[in-house]
N, C-alpha and C positions, 0 to 999 in steps of 0.2 A: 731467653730468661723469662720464667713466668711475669706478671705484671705487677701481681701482688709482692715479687719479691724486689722488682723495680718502683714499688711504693715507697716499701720499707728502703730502701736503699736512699729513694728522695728526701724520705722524710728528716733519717738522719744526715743526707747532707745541709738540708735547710736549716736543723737544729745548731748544728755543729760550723756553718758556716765557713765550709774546707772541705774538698775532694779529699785529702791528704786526712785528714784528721776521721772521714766518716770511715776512709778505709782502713784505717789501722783498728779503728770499733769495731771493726765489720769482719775484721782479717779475712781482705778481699786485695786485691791488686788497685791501686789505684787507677789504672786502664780500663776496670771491669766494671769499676763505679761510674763512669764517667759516661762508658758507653751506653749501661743502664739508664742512667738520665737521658742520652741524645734521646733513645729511642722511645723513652717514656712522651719526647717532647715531638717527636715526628709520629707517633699515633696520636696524640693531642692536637697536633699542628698548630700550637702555642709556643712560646719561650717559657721556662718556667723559674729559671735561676741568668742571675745576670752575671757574669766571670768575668772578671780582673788579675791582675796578676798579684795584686794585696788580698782581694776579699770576694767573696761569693753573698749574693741577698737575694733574694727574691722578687720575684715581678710581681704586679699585683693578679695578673694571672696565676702566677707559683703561689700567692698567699693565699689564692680561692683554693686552689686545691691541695695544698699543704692542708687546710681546715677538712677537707670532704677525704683526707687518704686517713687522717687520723681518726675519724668518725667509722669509717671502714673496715681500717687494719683493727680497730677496737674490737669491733661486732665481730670481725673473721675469729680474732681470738678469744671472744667469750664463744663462738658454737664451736669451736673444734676443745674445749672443754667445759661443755656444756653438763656432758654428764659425767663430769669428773669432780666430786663436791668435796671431798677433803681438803685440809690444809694444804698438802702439797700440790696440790692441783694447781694454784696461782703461780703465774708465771709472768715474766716478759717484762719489760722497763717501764718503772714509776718516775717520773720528774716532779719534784714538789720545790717550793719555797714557803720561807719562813725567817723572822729576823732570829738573828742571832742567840736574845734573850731565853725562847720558849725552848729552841731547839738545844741551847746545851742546858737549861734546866729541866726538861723535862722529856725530852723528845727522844735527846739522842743515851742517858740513859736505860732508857726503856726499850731500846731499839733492839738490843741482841735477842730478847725474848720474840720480838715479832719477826726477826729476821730468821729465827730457827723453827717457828714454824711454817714457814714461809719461803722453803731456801732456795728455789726458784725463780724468784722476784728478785729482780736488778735496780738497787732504790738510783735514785742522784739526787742529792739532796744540795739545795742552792740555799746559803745563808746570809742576807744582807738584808740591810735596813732604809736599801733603796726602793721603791715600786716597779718591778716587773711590770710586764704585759705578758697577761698569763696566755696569749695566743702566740703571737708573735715568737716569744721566745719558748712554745714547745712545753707548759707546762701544765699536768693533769690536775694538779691542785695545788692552792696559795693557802697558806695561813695568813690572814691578816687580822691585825690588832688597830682600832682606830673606827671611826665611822668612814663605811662606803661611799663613792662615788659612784654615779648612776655608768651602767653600761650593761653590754649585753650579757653578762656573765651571770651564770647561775650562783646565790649567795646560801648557806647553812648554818646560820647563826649556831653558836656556840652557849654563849655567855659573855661577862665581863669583868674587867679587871677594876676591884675596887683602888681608887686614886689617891695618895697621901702626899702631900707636903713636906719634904723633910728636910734638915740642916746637920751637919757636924756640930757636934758639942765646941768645936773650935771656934765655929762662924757665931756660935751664939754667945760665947761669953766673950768676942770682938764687939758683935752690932747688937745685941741683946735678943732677946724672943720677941718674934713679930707676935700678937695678939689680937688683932684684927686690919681690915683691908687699911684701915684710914691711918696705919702705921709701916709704910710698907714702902712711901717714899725712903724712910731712912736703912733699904735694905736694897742688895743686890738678886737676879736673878739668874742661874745657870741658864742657859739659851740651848734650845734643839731646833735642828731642822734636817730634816730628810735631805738639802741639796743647796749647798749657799748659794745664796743670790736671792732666795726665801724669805720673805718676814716670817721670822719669829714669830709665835703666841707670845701671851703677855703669861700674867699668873689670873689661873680659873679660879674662879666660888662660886657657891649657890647663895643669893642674898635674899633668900627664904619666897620667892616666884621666879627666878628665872636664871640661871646662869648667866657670870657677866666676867669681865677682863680686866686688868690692870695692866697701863704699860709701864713696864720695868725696866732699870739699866742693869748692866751686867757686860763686865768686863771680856767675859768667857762664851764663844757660842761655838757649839760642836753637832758632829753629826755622825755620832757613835753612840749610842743605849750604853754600852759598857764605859766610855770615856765619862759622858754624861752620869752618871753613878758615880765614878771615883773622882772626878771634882769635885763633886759636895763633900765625899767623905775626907778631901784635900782642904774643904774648906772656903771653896770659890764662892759659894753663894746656895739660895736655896734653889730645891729639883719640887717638880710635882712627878711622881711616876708611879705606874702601880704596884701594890705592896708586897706582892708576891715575889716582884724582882728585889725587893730589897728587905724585907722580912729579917733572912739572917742579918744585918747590918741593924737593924730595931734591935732585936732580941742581943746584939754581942754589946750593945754602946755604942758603936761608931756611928749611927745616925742616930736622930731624933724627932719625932714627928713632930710638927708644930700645926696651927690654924685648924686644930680636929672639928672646929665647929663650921672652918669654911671650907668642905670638901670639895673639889673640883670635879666634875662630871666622871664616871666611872669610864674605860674605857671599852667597847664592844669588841668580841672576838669570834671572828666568823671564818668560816673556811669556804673558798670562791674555786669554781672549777667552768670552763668552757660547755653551753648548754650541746647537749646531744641526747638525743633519741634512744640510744642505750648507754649510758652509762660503764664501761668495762667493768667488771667485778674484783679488777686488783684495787682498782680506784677505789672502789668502795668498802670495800674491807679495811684501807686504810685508812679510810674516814673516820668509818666507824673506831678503829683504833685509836687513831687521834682524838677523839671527840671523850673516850674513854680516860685514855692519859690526861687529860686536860680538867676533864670535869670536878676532881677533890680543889682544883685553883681556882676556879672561875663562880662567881655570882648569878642566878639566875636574872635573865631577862628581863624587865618590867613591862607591865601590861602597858598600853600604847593609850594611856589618858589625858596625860599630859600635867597628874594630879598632885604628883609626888620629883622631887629631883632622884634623879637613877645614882 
């Protein structure tokens, strides 16, 4: 078997974490996969995957080179269509993630259009509002919404999502309309957290130099964007989220913006991909795609002065 095609072979058993599961991708023999890997790994003269009879991972020899087969298999496939420049020309598997919210409001809408011109391209689309590792688990690009944490990952700021405050007309004519921070003990707060076990945020504002917190009680703490939305409209308590997710719910009655005067910091929206030296051009076409789709929702940037709250 050529090596490149015992690359690709590794690479999706690494993604996939299953001989059984990369062959039936592959519609190959699971014998055929298996022995592709020995041999990839007695020319290496390394181990490269660890086999259990539950699970397959990687060693950290297999993660050095999981990283340097996807860097390769990328560059192989942009020159053997290098001079193929139409739409159809893009080919071969995209992994991307994104939470929940952007992708069915606006991502996966728009998707049939990108996908017919494009009908070569094999997306996988992973939707959770967990944190990936965008190496680890094999993915070419993340949407994230939130401010980054430092790592080696290449970032493409987007934009951001302006941030509102809002309650059900239920919760307000229960506990009355908050009107500023110094009334805010006699109110509840819906609670989010990406992974219990988490502190919670409090409730944000800007108090005209610096953003600041409030800690808040609240009966209710979830770790759903969509559950989180329909509690407030339930009545549990107030949400800060950004307004694009909940716009229609402004505009029908069922929510209601309160504290417009103490905004909470906007939130930033960037798309993160693993650095490499060429970049594959499926990757980047749907960047650019995305960054497209996105931009009628998102607020420009603020210049980095420190002058103005975002």
């Amino acid at each position: 078997m050529h090596r490149t095609d015992a690359m690709r072979i590794f690479v999706r058993v690494a993604e996939l974490a299953s001989f059984s599961r990369a062959a039936d991708m592959l519609d190959r023999p699971k014998a055929s996969v298996s022995t592709a890997v020995r041999e990839l790994e007695a020319w290496l003269g390394t181990q490269l995957l660890h086999r259990t009879t539950r699970r397959v991972r990687m060693t950290p020899d297999g993660e050095a080179f999981y990283a340097r087969c996807k860097d390769l298999l990328g560059e192989i496939d942009d020159v053997e269509h290098m001079f193929a420049r139409s739409p159809q020309a893009l080919r071969g598997r995209l992994r991307v993630d994104m939470s929940s919210a952007p992708a069915r409001q606006f991502v996966v809408p728009a998707l049939p259009d990108f996908l017919r011109r494009h009908p070569q391209l094999e997306l996988e689309l992973s939707c959770s509002d967990r944190r990936v590792d965008v190496v680890r688990d094999g993915f070419d690009c993340v949407l994230r919404v939130g401010t980054l944490a430092g790592s080696g990952l290449v970032a493409r700021p987007l934009g951001q999502y302006a941030v509102v405050t809002c309650a059900s007309p239920a919760y307000l004519r229960a506990h009355g309309e908050p009107v500023s921070p110094e009334v805010l003990a006699g109110h509840r707060l819906i609670h989010y957290v990406s992974t219990f076990g988490d502190r919670a945020d409090g409730w944000e504002y800007w108090d005209g130099s610096r953003y600041r917190q409030v800690r808040m009680v609240g009966a209710l703490t979830v770790n759903n964007v969509d559950i989180y939305r329909d509690a407030c409209v339930a009545g549990l308590g107030l949400i800060q989220v950004p307004r694009v997710g909940v716009q229609h719910l402004l505009a029908e009655g069922r929510l209601v913006e309160v504290l417009v005067d103490y905004r909470a910091e906007p939130m930033p929206v960037s798309l993160i991909y693993p650095h490499r030296r060429h970049l594959p051009r499926r990757v980047k076409v749907f960047m650019d795609w995305i960054a497209d789709v996105l931009a009628p929702y998102l607020e420009p940037l603020p210049p980095h002065d420190g002058s103005a709250p975002r």
